[in-house]
C-alpha positions in Angstrom: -14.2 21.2 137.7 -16.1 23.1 140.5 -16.9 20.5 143.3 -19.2 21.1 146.4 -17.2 20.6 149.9 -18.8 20.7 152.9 -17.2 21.5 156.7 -18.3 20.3 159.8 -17.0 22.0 162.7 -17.4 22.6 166.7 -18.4 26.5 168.0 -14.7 26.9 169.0 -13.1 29.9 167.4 -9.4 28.4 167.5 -11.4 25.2 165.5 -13.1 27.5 163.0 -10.3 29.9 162.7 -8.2 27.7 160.3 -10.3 26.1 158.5 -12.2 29.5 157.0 -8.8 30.5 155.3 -9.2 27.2 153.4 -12.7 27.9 152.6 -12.1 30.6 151.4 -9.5 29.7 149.3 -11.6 26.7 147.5 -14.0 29.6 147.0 -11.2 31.8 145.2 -11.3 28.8 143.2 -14.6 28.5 142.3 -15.6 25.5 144.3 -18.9 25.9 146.2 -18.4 25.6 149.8 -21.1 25.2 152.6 -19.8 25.4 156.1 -21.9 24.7 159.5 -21.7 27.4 161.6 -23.7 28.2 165.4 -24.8 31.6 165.4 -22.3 33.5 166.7 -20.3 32.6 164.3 -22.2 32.5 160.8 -21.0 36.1 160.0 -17.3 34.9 160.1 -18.1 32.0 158.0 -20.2 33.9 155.4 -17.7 36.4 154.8 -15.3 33.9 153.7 -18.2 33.3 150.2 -19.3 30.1 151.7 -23.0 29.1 152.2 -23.9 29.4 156.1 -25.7 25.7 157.5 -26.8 27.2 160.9 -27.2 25.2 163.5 -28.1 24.8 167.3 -25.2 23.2 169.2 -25.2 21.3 172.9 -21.5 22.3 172.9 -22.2 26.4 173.1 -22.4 26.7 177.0 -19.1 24.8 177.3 -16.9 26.5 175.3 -17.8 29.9 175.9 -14.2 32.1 176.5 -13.4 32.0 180.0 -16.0 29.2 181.0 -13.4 27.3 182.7 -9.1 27.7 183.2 -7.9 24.1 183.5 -9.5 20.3 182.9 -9.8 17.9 185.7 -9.8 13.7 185.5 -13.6 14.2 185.6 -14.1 16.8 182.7 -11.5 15.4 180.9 -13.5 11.5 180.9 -16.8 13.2 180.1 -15.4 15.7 177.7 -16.0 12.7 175.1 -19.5 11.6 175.9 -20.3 15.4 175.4 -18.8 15.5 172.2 -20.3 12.4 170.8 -24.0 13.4 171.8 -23.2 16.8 169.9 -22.4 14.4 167.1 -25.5 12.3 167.7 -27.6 15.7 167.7 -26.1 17.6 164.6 -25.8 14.1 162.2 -29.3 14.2 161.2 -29.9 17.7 160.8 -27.0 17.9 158.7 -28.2 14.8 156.6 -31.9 16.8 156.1 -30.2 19.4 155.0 -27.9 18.1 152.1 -31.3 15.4 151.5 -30.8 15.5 147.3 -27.6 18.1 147.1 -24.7 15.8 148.7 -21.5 17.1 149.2 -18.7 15.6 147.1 -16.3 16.1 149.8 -16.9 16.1 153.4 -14.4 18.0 156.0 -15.0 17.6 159.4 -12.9 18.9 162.7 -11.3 16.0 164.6 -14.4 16.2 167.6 -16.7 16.3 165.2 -15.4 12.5 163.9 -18.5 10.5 164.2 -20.6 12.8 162.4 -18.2 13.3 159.7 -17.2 9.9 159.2 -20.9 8.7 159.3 -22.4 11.0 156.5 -19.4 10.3 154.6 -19.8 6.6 154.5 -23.4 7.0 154.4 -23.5 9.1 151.6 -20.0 7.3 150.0 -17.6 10.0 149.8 -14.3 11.2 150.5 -14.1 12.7 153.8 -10.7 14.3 155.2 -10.2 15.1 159.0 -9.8 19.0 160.4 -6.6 18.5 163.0 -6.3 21.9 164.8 -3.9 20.2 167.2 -1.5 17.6 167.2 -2.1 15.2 165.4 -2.6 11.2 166.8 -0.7 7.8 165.0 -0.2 4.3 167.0 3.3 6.2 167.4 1.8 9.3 169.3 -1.8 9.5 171.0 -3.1 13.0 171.9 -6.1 11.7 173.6 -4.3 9.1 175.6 -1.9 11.9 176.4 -4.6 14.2 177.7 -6.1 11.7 179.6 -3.0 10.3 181.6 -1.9 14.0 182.5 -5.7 14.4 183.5 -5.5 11.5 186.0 -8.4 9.8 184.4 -8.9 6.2 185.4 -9.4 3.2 183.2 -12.5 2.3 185.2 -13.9 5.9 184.8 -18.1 5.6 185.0 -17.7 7.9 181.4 -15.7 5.0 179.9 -18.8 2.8 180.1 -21.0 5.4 179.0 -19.2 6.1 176.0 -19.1 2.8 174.6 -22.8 2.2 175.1 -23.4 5.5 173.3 -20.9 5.5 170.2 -23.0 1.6 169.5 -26.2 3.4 169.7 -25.0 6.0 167.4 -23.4 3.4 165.1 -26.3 1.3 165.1 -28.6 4.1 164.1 -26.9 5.3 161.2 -26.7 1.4 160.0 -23.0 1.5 160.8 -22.7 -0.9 163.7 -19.8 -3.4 161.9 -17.4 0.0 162.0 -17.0 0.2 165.7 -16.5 3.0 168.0 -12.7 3.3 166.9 -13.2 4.0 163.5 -16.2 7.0 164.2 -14.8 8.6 167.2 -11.1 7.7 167.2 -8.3 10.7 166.5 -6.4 8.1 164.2 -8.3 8.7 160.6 -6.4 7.6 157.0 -7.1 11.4 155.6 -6.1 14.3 157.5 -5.2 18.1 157.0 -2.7 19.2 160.1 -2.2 23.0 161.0 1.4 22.3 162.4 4.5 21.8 160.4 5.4 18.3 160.0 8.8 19.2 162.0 6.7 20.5 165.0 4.1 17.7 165.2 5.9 14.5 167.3 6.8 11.8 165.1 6.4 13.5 162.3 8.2 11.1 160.3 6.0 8.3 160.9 2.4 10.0 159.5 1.8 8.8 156.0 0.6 11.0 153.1 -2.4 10.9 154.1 -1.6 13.5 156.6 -1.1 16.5 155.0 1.3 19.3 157.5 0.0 22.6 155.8 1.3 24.7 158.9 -0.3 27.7 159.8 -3.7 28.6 158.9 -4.9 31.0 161.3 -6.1 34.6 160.2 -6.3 37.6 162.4 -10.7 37.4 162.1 -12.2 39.9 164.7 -14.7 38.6 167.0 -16.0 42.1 167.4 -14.7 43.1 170.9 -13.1 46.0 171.4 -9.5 46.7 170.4 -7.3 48.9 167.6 -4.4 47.2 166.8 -1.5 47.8 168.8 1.9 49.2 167.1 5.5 47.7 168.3 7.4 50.2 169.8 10.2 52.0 167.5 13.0 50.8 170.1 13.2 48.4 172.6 11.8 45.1 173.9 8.2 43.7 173.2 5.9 41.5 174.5 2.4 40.2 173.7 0.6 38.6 176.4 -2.6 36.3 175.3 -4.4 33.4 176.6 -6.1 32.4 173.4 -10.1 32.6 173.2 -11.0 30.0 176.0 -8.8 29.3 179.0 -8.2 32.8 179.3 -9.8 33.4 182.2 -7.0 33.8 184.4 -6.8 37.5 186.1 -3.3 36.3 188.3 -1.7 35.4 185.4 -2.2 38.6 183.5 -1.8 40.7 186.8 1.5 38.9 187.3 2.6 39.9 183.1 2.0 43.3 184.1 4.1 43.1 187.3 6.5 41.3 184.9 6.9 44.2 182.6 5.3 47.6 184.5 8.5 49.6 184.9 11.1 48.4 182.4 12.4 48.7 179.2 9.9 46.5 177.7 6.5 47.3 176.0 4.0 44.7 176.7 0.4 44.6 175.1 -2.0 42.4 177.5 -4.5 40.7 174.9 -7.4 39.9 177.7 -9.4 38.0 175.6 -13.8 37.8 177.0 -12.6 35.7 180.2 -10.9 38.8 182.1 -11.9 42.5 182.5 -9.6 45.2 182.6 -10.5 46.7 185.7 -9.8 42.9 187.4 -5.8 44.0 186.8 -5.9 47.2 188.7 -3.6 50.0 187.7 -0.5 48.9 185.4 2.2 51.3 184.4 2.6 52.8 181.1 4.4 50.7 179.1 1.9 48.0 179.9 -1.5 48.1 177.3 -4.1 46.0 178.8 -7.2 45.2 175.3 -9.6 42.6 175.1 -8.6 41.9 171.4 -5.5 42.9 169.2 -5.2 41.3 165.8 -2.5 39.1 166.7 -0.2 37.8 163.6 0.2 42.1 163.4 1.2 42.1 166.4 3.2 39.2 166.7 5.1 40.8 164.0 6.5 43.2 165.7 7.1 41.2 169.0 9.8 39.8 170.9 8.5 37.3 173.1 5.2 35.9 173.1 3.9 34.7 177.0 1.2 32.5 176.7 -1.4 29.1 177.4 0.9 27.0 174.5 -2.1 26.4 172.5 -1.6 24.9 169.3 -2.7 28.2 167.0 -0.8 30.8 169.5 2.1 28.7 169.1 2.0 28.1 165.5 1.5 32.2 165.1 3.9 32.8 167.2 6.8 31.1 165.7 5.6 31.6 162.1 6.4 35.7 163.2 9.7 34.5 164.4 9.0 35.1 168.1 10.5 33.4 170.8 7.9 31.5 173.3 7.5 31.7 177.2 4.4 29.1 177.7 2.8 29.2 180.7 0.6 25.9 180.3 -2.6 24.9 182.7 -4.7 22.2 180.2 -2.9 19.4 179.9 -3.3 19.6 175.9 -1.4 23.1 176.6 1.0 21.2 178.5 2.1 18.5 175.9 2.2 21.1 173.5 4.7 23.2 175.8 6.8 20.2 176.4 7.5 20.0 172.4 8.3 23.5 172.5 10.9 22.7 174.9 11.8 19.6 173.3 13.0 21.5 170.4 14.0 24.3 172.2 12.1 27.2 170.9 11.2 28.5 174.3 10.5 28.3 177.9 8.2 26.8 180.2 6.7 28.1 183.2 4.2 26.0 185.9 1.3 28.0 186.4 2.1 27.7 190.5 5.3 29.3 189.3 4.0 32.0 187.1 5.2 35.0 189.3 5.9 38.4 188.0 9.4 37.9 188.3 9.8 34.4 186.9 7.9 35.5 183.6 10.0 39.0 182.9 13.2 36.6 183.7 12.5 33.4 181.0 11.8 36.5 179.1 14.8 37.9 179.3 16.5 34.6 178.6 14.7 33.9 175.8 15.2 37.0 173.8 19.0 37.1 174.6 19.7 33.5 173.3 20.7 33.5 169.8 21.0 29.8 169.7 17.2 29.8 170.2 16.3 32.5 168.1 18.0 30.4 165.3 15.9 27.5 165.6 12.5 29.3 165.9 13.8 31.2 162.6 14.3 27.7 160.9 11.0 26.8 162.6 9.4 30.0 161.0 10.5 28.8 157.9 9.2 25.1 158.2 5.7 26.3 158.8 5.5 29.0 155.6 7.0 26.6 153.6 4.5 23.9 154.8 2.0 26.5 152.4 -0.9 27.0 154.6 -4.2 27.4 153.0 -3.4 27.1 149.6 -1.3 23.8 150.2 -5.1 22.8 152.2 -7.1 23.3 149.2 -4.6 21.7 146.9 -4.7 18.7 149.3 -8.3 18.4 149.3 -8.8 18.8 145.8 -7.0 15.7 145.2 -8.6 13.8 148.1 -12.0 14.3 146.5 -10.9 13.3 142.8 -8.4 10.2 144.1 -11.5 8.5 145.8 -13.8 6.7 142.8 -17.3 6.8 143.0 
């Protein structure tokens, strides 16, 4: 029976990337699907069949690509109060808008929990959570992990702020006896994962009502400039990204093309918005320097992939088979990279020690290690077998007929 689901999500294109694949799959099977979407993005999410619920977001200004490269204690500790008044802002418009045509399921991306969670129980339905990252237990806390590697302290002035906000927002949506845990918290009972259940840490100990569907991710163009770019019919390859916000690192892509300018690799420099060609200088001629390459059909072709470790690069990246050489600067980057390491899929390389040489050497190493090659090939098979978006919509087809009404 056709059911009406409806996504929340932030203006993030590695958020939104994921989830469309799923949206469009319930469309393929002839659910109807309306998905909230800023501007910028409501052609992406229309494509996909669903019905576009535009909307004006607080959040726009600070996730624009190449707005910022790392996230201090301070930014980190405020980073929630921002998200929760883009919550506060959004809940009632989206409440307007489904006034007399409620959703019977309600998916919502894991910083958009408070607004999810509160139409949800407002409007008593199912509601599943959106986890683009790694997902959080009481075994393994992403949040807390961010924060200690931001240096936040307990006694930060955002703390305080926080708490007297989430009890406003509770108490205007007649939800004050749930408590700030259960609206904003990264912990909820229903959640759909875009990481194999091997990759995500403790894997083991989530419940079914975490579902590990793996990879996702579709190569969508955001409309900048860039054919695709072909491997090379002999020899080493390399693709060089910083995914779609903390990309705005110009040493880091000068020192990839110092890395490879000159040797028997081909590396293809996917700048991203944050960076401008001409901010490289010259590079030799095995080095391509774009601002966007469709990157599964690349990573298809590649050898090594050097880049931030974020969740969706690395999730691409292994699904192709390609070895890893992370080069983390946000501490989610950098919890992420430490798994990779942890099981061995790659190398890890400080930013401060991100020199031309150091990147073409883990490079090196990592291609010429058969040992490793073999456990990102068993990794590849982990995340296609995990059955991406058609696994999703399976998933949340049951989660909207198991809940009574």
């Amino acid at each position: 029976m056709p059911r009406h689901v409806a996504f929340f999500c932030i203006p993030a294109y590695g958020h939104l990337n994921p989830i469309l694949s799923v949206v469009e799959e319930l469309v393929r099977r002839g659910h109807r699907v309306t998905c909230a979407a800023t501007g910028e993005y409501a052609d992406l999410v229309a494509a996909t069949g669903a019905e576009v619920l535009r909307y004006d977001s607080i959040l726009t200004p600070h996730l624009a690509p190449g707005t910022f490269t790392t996230l201090d204690a301070d930014a980190a500790a405020w980073s929630r109060v921002l998200f929760l008044m883009e919550c506060a802002a959004v809940t009632p418009v989206f409440e307007r808008h489904f006034a007399g045509d409620v959703p019977d399921l309600v998916v919502y991306d894991l910083l958009m929990n408070g607004c999810g969670r509160a139409l949800a129980a407002k409007w008593d339905r199912p509601s599943v959570q959106s986890t683009p990252v790694l997902a959080s237990n009481d075994r393994f806390s992403l949040h807390d992990s961010i924060l200690e590697l931001s240096g936040v302290p307990a006694e930060h002035p955002a703390n305080a702020e926080f708490a007297a906000r989430a009890a406003e927002f509770l108490a205007a949506h007649g939800l004050s006896g749930r408590g700030a845990d259960w609206a904003f918290g990264w912990e909820p009972e229903s959640s759909m994962v875009f990481v194999s259940r091997s990759f995500q840490p403790f894997g083991d100990t989530f419940g079914d009502g975490h579902a590990f569907v793996g990879l996702c991710s579709a190569d969508r163009d955001l409309g900048t400039a860039g054919a695709p770019a072909a491997a090379p019919a002999t020899g080493k390859f390399a693709l060089v990204t910083l995914g779609t916000m903390l990309n705005g690192r110009p040493e880091l892509f000068r020192a990839a093309a110092d890395a490879f300018g000159g040797t028997d690799w081909h590396a293809v420099l996917a700048l991203g918005s944050g960076v401008r060609a001409g901010d490289l200088g010259a590079v030799a001629p095995n080095v391509e320097v774009r601002h966007w390459v469709p990157q599964l059909e690349v990573l298809a072709g590649a050898s090594v992939s050097v880049c931030h470790g974020g969740v969706a690069s690395v999730q691409q990246a292994l699904s192709c088979g390609t070895r890893l050489v992370l080069v983390p600067s946000h501490p989610e980057n950098r919890i992420t990279a430490a798994r990779v390491a942890e099981l061995g899929l790659g190398s890890v390389i400080q930013p401060e020690e991100a020199t031309g040489e150091r990147i073409r050497a883990a490079a090196e190493e990592v291609s010429e290690d058969a040992a490793l090659l073999g456990r990102v090939e068993r990794m590849r098979d982990d995340i296609l077998a995990a059955g991406g978006a058609v696994r999703a919509a399976d998933e949340l087809e049951a989660a909207e007929l198991a809940v009574p009404r």
